[in-house]
Backbone atoms as SQL, in Angstrom:
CREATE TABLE atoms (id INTEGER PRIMARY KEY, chain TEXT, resi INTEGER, resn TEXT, atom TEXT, x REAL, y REAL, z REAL);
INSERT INTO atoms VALUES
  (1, 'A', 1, 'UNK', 'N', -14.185, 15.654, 0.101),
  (2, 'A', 1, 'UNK', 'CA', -15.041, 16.626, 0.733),
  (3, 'A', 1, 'UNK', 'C', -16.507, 16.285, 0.467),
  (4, 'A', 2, 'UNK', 'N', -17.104, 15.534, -0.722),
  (5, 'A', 2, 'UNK', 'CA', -18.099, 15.522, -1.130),
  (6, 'A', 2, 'UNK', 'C', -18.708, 14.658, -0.051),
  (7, 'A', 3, 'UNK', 'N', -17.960, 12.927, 0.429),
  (8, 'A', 3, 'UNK', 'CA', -17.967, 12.115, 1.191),
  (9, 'A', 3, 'UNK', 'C', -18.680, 13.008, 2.549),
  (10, 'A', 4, 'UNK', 'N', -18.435, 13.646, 3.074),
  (11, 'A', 4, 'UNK', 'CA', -18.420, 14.312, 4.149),
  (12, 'A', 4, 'UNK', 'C', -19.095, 16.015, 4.180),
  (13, 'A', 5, 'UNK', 'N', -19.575, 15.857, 3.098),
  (14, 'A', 5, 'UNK', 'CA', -20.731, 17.006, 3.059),
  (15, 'A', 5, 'UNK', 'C', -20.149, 18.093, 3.074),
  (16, 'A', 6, 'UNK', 'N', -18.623, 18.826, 2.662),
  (17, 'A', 6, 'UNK', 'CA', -18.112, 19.895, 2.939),
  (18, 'A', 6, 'UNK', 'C', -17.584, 20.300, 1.772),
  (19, 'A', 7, 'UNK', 'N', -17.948, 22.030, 1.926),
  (20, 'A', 7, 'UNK', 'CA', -17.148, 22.504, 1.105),
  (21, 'A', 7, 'UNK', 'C', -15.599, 23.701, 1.745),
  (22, 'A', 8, 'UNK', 'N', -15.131, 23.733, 0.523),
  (23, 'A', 8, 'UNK', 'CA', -14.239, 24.579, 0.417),
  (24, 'A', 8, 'UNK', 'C', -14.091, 25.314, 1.882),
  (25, 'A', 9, 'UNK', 'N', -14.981, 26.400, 1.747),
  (26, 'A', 9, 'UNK', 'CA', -14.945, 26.997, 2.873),
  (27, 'A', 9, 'UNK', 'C', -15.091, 26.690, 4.579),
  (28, 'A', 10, 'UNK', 'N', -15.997, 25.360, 4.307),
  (29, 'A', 10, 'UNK', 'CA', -16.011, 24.814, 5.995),
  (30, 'A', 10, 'UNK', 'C', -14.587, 24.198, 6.206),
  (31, 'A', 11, 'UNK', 'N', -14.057, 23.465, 5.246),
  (32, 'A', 11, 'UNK', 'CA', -12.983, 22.904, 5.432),
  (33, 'A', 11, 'UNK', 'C', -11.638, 23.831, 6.119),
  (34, 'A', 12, 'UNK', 'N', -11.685, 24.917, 5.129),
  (35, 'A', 12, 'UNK', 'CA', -10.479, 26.215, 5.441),
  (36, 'A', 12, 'UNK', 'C', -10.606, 26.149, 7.099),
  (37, 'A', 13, 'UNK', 'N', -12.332, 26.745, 7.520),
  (38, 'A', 13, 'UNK', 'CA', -12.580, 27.116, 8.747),
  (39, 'A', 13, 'UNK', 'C', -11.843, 26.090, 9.791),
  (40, 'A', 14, 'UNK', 'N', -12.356, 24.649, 9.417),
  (41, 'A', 14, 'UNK', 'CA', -12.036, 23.301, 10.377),
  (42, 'A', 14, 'UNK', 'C', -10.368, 23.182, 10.180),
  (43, 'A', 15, 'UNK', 'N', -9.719, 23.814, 9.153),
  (44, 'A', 15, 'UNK', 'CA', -7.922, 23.700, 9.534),
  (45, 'A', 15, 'UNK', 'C', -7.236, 25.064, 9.674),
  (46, 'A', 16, 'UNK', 'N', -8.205, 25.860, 9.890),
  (47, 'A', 16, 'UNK', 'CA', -8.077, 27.561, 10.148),
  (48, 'A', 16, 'UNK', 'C', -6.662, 28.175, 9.061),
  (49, 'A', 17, 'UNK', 'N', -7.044, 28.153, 7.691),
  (50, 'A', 17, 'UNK', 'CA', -6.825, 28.713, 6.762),
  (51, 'A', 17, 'UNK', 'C', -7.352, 28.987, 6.015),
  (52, 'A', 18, 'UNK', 'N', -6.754, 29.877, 4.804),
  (53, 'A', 18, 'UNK', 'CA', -8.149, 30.738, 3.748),
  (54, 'A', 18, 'UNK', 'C', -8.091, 29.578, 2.854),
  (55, 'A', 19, 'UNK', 'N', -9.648, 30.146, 2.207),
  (56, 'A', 19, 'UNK', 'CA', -9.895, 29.100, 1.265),
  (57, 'A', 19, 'UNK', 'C', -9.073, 28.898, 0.396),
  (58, 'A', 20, 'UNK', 'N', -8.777, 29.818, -0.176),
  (59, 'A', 20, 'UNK', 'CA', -7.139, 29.666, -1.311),
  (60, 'A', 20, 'UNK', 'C', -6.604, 28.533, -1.017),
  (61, 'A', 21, 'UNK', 'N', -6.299, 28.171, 0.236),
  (62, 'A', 21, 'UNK', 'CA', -5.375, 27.559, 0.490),
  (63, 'A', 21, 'UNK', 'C', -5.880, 25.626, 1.193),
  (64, 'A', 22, 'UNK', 'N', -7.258, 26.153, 0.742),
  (65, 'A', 22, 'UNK', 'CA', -7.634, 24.411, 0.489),
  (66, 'A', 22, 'UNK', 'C', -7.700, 24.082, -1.220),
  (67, 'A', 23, 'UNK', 'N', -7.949, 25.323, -1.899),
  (68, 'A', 23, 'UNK', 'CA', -7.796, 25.040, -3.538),
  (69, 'A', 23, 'UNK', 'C', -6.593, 24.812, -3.937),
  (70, 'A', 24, 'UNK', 'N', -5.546, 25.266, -3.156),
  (71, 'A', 24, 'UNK', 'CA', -4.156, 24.720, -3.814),
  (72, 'A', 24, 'UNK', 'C', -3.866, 23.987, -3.386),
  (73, 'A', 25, 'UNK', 'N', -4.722, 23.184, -2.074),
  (74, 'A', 25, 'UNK', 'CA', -4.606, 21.632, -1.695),
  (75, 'A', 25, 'UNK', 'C', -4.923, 20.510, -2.261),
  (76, 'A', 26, 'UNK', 'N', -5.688, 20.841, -3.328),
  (77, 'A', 26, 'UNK', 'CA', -6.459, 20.445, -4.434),
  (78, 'A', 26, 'UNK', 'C', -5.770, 20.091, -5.401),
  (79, 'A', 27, 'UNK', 'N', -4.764, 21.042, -5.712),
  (80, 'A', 27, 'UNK', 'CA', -4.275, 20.421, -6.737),
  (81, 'A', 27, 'UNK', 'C', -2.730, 19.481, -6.896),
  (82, 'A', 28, 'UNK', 'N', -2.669, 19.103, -5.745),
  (83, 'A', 28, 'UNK', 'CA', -1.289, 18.396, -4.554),
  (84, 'A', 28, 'UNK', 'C', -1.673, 17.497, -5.456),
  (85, 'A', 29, 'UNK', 'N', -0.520, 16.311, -5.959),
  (86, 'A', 29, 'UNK', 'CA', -0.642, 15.202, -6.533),
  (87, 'A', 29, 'UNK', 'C', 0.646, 14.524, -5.659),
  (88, 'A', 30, 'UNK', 'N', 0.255, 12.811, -6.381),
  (89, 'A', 30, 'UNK', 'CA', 1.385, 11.883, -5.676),
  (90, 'A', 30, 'UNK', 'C', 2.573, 12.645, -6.161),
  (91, 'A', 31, 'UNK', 'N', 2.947, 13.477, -7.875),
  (92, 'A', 31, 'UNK', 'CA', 3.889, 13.744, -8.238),
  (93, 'A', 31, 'UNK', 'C', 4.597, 15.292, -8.455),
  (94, 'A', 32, 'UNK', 'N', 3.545, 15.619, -7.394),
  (95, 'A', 32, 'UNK', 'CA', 3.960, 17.015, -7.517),
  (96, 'A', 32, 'UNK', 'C', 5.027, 17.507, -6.139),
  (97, 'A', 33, 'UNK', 'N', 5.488, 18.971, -6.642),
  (98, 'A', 33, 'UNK', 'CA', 6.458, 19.456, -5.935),
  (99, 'A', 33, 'UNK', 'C', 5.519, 20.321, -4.705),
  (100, 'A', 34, 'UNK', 'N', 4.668, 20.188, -4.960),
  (101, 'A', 34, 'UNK', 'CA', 3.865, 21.351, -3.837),
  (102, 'A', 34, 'UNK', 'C', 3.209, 20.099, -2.772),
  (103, 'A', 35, 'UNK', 'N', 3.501, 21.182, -1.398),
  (104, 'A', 35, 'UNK', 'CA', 3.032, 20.644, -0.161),
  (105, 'A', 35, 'UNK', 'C', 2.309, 21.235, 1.077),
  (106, 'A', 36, 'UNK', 'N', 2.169, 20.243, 1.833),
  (107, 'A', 36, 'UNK', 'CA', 1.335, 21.357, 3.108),
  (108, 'A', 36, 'UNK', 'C', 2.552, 20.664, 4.456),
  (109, 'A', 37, 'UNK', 'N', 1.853, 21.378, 5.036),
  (110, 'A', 37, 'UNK', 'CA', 2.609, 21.549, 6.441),
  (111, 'A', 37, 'UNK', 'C', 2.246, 20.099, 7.497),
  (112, 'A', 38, 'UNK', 'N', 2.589, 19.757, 8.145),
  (113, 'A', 38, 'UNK', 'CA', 2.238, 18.321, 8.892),
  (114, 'A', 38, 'UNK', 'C', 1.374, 18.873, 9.639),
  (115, 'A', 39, 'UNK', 'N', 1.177, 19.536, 10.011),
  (116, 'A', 39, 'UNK', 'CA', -0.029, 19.668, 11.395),
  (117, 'A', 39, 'UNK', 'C', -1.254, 19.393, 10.452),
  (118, 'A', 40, 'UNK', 'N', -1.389, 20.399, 9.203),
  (119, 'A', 40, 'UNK', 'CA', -2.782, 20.547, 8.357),
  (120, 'A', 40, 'UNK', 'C', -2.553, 19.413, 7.587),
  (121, 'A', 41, 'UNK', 'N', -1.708, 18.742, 7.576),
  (122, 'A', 41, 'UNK', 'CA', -1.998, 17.136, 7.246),
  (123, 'A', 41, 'UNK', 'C', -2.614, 16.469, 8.032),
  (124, 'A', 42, 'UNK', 'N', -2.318, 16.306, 9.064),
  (125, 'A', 42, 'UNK', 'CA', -2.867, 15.260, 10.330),
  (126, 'A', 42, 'UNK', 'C', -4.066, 15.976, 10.730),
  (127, 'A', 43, 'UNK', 'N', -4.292, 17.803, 10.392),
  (128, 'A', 43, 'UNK', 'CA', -5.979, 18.121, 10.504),
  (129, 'A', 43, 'UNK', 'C', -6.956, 17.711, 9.978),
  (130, 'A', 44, 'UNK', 'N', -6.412, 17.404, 8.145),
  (131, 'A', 44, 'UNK', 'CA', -7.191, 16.893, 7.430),
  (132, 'A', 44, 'UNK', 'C', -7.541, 15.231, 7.493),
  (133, 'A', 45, 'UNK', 'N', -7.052, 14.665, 7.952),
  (134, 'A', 45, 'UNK', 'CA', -6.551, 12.808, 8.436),
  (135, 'A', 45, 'UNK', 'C', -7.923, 13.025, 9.174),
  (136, 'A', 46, 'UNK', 'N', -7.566, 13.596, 10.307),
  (137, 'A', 46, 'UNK', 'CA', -8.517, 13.484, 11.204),
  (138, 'A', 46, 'UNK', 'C', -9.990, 13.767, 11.021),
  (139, 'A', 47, 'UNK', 'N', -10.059, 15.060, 9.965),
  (140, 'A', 47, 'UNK', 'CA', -11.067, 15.818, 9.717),
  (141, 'A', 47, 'UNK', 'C', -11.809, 14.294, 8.723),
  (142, 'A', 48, 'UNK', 'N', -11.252, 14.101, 7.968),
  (143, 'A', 48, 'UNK', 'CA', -11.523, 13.249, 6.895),
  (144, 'A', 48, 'UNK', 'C', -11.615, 11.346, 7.491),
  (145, 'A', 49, 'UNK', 'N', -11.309, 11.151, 9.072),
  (146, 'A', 49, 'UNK', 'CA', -11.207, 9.639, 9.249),
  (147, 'A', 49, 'UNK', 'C', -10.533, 8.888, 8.790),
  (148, 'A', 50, 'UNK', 'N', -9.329, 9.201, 8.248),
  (149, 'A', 50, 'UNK', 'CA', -8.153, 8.351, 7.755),
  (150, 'A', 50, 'UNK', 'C', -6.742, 8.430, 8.087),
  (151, 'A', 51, 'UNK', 'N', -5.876, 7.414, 7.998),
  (152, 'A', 51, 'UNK', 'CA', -4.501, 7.953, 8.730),
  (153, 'A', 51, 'UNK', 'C', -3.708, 8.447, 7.452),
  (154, 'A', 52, 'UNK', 'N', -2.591, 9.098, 8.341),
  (155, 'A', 52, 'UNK', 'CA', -1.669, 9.915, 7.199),
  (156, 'A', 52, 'UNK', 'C', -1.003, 9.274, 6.569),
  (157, 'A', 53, 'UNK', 'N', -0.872, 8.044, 6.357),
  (158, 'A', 53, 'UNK', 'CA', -0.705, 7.226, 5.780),
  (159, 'A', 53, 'UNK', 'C', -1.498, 7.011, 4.164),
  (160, 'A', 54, 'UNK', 'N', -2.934, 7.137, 4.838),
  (161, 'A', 54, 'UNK', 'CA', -3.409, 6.859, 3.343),
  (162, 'A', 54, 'UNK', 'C', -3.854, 7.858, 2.222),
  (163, 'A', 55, 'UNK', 'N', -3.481, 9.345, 3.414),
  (164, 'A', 55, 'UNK', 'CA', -3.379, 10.208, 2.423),
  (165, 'A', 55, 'UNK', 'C', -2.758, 10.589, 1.415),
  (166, 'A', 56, 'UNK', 'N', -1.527, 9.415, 1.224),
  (167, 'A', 56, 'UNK', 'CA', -0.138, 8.953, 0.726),
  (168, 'A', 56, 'UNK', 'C', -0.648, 8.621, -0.262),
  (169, 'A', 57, 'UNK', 'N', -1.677, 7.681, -0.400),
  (170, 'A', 57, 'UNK', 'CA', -2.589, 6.862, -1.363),
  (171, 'A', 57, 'UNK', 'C', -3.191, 7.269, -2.038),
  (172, 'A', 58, 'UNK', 'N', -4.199, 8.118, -1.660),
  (173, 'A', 58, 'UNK', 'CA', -5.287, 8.709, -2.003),
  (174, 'A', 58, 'UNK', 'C', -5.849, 8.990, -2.843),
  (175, 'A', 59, 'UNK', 'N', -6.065, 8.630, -4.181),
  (176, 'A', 59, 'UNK', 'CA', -5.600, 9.268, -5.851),
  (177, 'A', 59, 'UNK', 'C', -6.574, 11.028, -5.685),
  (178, 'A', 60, 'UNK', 'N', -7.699, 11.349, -5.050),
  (179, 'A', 60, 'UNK', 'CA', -7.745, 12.762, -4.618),
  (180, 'A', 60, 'UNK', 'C', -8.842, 12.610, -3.445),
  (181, 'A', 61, 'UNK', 'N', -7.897, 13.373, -2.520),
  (182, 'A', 61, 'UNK', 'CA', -8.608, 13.604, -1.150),
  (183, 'A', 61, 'UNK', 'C', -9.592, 14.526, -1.392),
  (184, 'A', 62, 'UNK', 'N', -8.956, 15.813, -1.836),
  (185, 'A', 62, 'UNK', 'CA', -9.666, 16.816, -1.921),
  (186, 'A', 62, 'UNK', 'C', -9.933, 16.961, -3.118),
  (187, 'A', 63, 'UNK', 'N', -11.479, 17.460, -3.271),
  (188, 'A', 63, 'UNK', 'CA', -12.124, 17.693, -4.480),
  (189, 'A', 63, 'UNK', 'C', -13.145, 18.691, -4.328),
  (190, 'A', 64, 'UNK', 'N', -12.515, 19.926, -4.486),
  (191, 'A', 64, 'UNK', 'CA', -13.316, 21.601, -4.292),
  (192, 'A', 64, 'UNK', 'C', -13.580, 21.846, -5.537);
């Protein structure tokens, strides 16, 4: 988010959910049990210029 000048809250707006719910996007790891939904995956890909692929990678996309 920093990359791209956004916070928390513009982000929610640009995948039309509450902010809560970009902070618990936040804390998504390669090894964790928590997830998001494919559409607000491929929102954030897009939002962010990368494929969903390397969000696979990513060591942290999001950083709120």
């Amino acid at each position: 988010m920093r990359d791209k000048n956004m916070n928390a809250m513009l982000l929610a707006t640009k995948c039309q959910v509450h902010v809560q719910t970009v902070y618990n996007w936040a804390k998504i790891t390669k090894d964790s049990e928590l997830s998001m939904p494919a559409d607000k995956m491929k929102k954030l890909a897009d939002i962010f210029e990368i494929s969903m692929e390397d969000m696979y990678t990513k060591e942290e996309l999001i950083t709120a």
